[in-house]
Legacy VTK file of the C-alpha trace (Angstrom):
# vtk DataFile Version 3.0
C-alpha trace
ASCII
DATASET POLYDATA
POINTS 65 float
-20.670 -15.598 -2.184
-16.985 -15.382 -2.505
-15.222 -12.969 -5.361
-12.127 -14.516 -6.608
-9.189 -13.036 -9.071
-6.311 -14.185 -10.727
-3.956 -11.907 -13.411
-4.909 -13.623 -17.388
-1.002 -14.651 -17.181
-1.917 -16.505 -14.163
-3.544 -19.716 -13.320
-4.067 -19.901 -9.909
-7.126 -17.976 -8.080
-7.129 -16.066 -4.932
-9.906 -14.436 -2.653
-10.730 -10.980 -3.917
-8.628 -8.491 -1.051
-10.489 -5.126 -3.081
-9.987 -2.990 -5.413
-7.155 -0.527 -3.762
-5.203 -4.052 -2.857
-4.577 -4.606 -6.384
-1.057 -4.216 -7.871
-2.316 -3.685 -10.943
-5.518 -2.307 -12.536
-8.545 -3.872 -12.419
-8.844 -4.762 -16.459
-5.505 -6.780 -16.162
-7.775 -9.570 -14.146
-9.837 -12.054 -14.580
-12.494 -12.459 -12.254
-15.336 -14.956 -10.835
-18.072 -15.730 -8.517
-18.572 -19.039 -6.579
-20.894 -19.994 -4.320
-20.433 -19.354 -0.140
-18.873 -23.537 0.048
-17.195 -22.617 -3.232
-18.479 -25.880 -4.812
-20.130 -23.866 -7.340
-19.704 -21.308 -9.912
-21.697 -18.505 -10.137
-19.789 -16.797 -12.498
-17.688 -17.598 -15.014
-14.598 -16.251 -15.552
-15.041 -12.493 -16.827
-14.179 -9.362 -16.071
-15.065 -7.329 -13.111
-18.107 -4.888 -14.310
-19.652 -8.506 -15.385
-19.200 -10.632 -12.691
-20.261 -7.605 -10.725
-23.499 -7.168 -12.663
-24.490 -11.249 -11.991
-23.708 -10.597 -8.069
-26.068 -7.715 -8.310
-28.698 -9.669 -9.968
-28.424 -12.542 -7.781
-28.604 -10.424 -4.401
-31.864 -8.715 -5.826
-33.572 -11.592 -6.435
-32.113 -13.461 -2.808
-33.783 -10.614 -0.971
-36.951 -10.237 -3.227
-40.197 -10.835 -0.911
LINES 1 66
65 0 1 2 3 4 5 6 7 8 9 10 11 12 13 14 15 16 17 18 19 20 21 22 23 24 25 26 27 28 29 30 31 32 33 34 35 36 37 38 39 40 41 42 43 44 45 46 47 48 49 50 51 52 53 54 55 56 57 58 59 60 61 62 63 64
């Protein structure tokens, strides 16, 4: 899965560097979640703690036996 952000002024997206990378803080972006060929989305566009929580849920369920 690949992370993406982009500033709300912005329109253009770029691969997610981490969180001390960031010139500004964290609620001034918006973020998403595409797949690893990044033909598909994930995750909307949201902010971090909720594109967060969907990565979370779908790495539980990837590794669930």
């Amino acid at each position: 899965m690949v992370l993406q952000y982009k500033l709300k002024s912005s329109s253009s997206w770029k691969d997610y560097p981490g969180k001390d990378k960031l010139k500004e803080i964290v609620s001034k972006y918006h973020f998403r979640l595409l797949s690893e060929d990044r033909k598909k989305i994930l995750a909307e566009k949201g902010s971090y703690e909720k594109v967060m929580k969907r990565f979370r849920q779908i790495e539980f369920f990837k590794h669930k036996s």
